[in-house]
C-alpha positions as CSV (number, residue, x, y, z in Angstrom):
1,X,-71.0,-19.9,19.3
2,X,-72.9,-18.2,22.0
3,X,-76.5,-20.0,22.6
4,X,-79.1,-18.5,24.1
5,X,-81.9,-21.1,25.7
6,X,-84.2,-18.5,27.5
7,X,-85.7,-16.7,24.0
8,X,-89.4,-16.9,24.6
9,X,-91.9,-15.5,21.9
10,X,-95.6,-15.9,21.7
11,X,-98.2,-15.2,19.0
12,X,-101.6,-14.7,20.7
13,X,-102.3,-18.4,21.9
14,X,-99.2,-19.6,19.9
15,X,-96.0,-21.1,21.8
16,X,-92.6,-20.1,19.7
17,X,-90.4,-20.6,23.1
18,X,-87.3,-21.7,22.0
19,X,-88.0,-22.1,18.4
20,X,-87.9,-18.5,16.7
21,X,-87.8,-19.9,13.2
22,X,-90.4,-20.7,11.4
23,X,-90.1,-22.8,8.2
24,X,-90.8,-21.5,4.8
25,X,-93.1,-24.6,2.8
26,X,-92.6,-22.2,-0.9
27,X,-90.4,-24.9,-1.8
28,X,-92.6,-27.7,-1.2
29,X,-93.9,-29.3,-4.2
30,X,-91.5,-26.9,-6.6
31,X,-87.6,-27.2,-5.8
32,X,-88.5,-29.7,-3.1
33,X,-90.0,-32.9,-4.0
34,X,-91.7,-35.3,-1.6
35,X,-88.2,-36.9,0.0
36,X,-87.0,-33.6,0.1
37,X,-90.0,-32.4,1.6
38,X,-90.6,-34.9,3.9
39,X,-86.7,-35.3,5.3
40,X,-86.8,-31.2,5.4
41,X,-90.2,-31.3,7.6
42,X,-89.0,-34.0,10.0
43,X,-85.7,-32.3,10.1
44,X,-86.7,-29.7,11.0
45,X,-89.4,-30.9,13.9
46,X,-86.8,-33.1,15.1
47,X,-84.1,-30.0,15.6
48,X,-86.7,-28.0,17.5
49,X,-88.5,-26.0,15.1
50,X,-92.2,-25.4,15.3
51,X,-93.8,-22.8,13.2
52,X,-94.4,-24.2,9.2
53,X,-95.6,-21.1,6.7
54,X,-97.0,-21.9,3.8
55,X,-100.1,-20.2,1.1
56,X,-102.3,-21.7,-0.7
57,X,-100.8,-19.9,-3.7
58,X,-98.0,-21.5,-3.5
59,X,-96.8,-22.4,-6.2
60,X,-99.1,-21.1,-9.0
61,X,-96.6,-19.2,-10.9
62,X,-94.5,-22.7,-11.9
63,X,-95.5,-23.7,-15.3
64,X,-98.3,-26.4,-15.1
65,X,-99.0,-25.7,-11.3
66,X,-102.7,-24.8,-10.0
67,X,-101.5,-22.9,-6.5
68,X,-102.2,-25.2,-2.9
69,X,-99.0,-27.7,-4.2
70,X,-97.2,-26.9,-1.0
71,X,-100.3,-27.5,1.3
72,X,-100.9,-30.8,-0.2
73,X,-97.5,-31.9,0.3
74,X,-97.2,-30.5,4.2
75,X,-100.5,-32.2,4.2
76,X,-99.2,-35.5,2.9
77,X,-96.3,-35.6,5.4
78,X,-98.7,-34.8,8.3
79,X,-101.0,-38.1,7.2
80,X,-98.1,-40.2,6.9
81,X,-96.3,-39.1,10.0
82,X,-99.3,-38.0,12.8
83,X,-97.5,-35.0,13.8
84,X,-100.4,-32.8,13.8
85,X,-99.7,-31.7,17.1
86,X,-95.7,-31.2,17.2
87,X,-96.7,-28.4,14.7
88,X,-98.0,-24.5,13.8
89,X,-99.6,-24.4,10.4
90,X,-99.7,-21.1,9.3
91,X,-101.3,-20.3,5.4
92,X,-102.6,-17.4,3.4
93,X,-105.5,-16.0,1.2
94,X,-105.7,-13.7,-1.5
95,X,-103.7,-14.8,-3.9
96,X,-104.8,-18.5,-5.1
97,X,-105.7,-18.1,-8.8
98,X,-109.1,-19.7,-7.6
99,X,-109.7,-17.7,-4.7
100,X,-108.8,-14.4,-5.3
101,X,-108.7,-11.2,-2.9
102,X,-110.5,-10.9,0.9
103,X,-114.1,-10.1,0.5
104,X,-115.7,-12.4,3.1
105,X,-117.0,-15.5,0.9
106,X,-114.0,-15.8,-0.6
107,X,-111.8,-15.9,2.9
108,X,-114.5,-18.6,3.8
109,X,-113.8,-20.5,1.0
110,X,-110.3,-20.2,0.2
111,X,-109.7,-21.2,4.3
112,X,-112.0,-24.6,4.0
113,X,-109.9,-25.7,0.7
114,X,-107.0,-24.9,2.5
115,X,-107.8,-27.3,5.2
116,X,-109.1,-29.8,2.7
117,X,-105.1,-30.0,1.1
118,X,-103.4,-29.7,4.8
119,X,-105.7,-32.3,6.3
120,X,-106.4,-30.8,9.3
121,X,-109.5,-29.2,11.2
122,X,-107.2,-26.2,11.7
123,X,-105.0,-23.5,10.6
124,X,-103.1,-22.3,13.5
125,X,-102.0,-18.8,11.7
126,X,-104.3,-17.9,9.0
127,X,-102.9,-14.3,7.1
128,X,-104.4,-12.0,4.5
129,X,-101.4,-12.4,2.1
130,X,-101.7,-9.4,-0.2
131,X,-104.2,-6.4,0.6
132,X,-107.0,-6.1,-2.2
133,X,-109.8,-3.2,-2.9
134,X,-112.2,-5.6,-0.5
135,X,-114.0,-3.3,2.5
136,X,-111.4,-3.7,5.8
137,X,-114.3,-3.9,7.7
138,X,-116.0,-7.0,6.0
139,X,-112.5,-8.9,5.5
140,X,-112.0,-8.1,9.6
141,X,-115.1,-10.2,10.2
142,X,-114.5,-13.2,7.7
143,X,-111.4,-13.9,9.6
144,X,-112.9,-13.1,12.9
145,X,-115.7,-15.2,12.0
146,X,-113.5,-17.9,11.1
147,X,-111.7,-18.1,14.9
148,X,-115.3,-17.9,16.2
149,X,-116.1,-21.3,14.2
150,X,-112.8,-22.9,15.7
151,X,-111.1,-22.9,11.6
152,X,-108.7,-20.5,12.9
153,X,-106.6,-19.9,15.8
154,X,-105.2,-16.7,15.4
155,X,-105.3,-14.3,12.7
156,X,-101.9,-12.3,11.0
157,X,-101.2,-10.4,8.1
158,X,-98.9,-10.0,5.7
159,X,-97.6,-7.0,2.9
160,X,-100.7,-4.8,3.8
161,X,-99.6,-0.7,4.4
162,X,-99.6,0.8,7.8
163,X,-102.7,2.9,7.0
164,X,-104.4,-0.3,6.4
165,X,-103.1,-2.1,9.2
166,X,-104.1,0.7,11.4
167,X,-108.0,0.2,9.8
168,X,-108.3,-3.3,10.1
169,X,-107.8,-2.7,14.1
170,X,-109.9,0.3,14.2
171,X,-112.3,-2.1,12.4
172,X,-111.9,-4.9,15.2
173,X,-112.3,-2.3,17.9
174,X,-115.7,-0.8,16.3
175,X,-117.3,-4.7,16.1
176,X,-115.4,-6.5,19.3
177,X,-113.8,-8.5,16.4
178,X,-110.4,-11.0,17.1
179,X,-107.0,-8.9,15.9
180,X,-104.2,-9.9,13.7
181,X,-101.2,-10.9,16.8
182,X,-98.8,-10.8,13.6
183,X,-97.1,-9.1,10.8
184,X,-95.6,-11.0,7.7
185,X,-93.5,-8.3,5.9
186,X,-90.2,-8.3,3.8
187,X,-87.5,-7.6,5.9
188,X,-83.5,-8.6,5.7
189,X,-80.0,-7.1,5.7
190,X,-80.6,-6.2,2.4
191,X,-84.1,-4.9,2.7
192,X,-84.7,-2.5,5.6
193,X,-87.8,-0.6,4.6
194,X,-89.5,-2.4,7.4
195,X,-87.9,-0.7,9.6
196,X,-90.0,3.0,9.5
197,X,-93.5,3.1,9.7
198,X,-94.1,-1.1,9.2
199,X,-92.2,-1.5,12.1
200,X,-94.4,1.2,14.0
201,X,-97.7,-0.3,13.2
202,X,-96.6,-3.4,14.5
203,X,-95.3,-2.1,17.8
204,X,-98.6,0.2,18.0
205,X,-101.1,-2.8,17.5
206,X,-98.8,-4.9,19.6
207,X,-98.3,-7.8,16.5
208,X,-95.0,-10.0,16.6
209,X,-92.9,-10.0,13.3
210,X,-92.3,-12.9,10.7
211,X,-90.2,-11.8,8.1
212,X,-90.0,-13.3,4.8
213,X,-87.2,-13.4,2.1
214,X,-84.9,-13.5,5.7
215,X,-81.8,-14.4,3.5
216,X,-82.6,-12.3,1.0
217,X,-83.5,-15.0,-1.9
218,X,-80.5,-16.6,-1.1
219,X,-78.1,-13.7,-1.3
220,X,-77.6,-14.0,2.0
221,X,-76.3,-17.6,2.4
222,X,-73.1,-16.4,0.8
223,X,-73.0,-18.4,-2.1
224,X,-73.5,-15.9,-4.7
225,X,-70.4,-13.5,-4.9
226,X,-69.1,-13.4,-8.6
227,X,-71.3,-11.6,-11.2
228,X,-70.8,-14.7,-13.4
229,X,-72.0,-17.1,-11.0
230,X,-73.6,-20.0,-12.2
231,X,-77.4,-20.0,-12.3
232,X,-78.6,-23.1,-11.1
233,X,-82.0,-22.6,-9.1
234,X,-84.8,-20.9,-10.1
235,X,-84.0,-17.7,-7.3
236,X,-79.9,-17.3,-8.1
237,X,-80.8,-14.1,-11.1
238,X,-82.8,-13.3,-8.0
239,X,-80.1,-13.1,-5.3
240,X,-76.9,-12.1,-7.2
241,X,-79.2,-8.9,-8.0
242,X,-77.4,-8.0,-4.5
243,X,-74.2,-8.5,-5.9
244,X,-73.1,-4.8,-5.3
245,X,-70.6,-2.9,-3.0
246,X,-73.0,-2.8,0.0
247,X,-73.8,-6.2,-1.1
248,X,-70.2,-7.3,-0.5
249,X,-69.9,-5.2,2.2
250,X,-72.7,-7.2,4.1
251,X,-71.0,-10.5,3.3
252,X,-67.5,-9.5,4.2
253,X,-68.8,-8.8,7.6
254,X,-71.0,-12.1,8.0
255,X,-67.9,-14.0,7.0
256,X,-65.9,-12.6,10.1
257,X,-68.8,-13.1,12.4
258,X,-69.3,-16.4,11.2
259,X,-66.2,-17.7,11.3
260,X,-66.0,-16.4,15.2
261,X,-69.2,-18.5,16.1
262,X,-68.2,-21.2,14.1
263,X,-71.4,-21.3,12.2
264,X,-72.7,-21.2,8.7
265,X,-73.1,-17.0,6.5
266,X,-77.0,-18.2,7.1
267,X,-77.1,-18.5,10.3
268,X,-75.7,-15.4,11.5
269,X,-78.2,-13.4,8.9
270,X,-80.9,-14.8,10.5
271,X,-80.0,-14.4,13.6
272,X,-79.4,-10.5,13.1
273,X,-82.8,-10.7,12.0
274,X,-84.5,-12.6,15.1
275,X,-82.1,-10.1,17.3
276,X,-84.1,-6.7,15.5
277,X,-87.3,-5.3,17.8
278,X,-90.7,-6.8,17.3
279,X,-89.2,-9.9,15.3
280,X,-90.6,-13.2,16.7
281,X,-89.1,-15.7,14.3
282,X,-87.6,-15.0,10.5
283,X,-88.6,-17.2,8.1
284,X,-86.4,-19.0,5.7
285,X,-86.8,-22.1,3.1
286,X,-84.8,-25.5,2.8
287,X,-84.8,-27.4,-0.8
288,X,-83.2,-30.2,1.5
289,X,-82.4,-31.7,5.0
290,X,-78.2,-30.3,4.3
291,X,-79.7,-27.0,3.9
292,X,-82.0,-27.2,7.2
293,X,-78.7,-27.6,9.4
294,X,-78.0,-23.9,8.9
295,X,-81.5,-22.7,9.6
296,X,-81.5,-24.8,12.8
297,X,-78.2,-23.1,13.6
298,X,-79.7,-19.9,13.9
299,X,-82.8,-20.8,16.4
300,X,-79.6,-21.5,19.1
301,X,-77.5,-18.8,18.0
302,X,-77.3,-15.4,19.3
303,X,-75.2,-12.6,18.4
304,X,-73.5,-10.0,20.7
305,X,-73.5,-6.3,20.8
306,X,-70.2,-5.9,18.4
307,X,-71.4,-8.1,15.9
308,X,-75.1,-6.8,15.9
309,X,-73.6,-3.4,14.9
310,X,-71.4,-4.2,12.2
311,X,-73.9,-5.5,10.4
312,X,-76.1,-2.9,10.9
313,X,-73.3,-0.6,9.8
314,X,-72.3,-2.2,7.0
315,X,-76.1,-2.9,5.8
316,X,-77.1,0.6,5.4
């Protein structure tokens, strides 16, 4: 396993030297209750990690869920273990069934409940989570407004279009409002779409890279490999959907790699993914503290030239 200890990546104001993971909180409150939860947090604090991303939609689609679950239990862990500080918050608005879209009330709003279920005077990474018909201009100054007033350190954004992207900083520029220093889109070994004009609006505007869905749902821990595997979490239809010839063809060539640097399938998809330009830190979810080990794996490992393009190869 080849470590690399000099990987420094900064968003705006926000420190990820060292730590170019960030931790996925859609579990929180759904597949992970609060042991769970609470071990995976600490876990993953205590292994280096820095950056927790969470929405306050999440998770609205479970049967009997409201949306903010997985802020209130991130919120609950930070009460009962002051770690504030060891921490990046980031969180979302557009998509809470209460606060709905980005016009500028509603970015108010859904932001100050946010901080309500976190229990913090901050958000450290605050992203429009889904682009809505709202004027770019007005939903540009809510969030600007909102780093202004100290609720906000630093602004991102997340599944909006490259023409949209490149009118929320022409609306910043106009108005000497505060830009987005990220991008949130979905990018894996099995999903390269990122990497045309997405990819080009983030170098353009200068905005380091957090992809989601970095294993692919789970496809790409290599645990789903027979068409009749056993379904036994709510995202395994999900990931065996991958289950093809390039599919296959992606896993046969994390195995070799992983077995060379001793490391978990995971680990070595997520650290193709921190190793592709603009990417500051993928983002992948633990159900428990067993699962964490891998992701932790990946901050410390980095992939050489050979491996980098077989799995580029042998992902297209």
């Amino acid at each position: 396993m080849t470590v690399n200890i000099d990987s420094a990546q900064t968003l705006g104001s926000l420190d990820l030297t060292g730590a170019p993971l960030s931790l996925g909180g859609n579990v929180f409150g759904w597949t992970a209750g609060r042991d769970d939860s609470f071990a995976v947090l600490d876990g993953f604090v205590d292994g280096g990690g820095r950056l927790v991303d969470t929405a306050d939609a999440y998770s609205a689609w479970v049967p009997g869920h409201a949306g903010g679950e997985s802020e209130e239990m991130i919120g609950q862990w930070l009460a009962a273990g002051g770690r504030r500080d060891e921490v990046l918050i980031a969180t979302k608005v557009s998509q809470h069934p209460e606060f709905q879209g980005l016009s500028g009330a509603n970015v108010r709003a859904a932001a100050e409940a946010s901080l309500t279920r976190l229990g913090t005077d901050r958000i450290d990474l605050y992203y429009a989570h889904f682009d809505h018909d709202d004027p770019i201009e007005e939903t540009a100054a809510a969030f600007s407004a909102l780093v202004d007033d100290g609720l906000v350190r630093e602004i991102a954004i997340s599944n909006f279009s490259p023409e949209r992207i490149d009118a929320w900083f022409a609306a910043a520029d106009a108005e000497g409002l505060h830009k987005p220093v990220a991008l949130q889109p979905h990018y894996n070994l099995m999903e390269r779409a990122f990497e045309g004009e997405l990819r080009a609006a983030a170098e353009r505007h200068g905005m380091g890279v957090l992809p989601y869905w970095g294993l692919a749902k789970g496809f790409l821990t290599g645990k789903y490999r027979d068409a009749d595997h056993d379904i036994d979490s709510p995202r395994a239809g999900q990931a065996a959907e991958y289950l093809d010839d390039r599919g296959r063809r992606v896993l046969a060539a994390l195995d070799r790699i992983a077995i060379e640097h001793e490391v978990e399938v995971a680990a070595v998809a997520l650290a193709w993914l921190k190793a592709q330009p603009t990417v500051v830190a993928p983002i992948a979810s633990a159900r428990n503290a067993a699962q964490l080990e891998t992701l932790l794996a990946s901050m410390r490992l980095e992939l050489n030239k050979a491996d980098l393009l077989a799995l580029h190869e042998a992902s297209l």
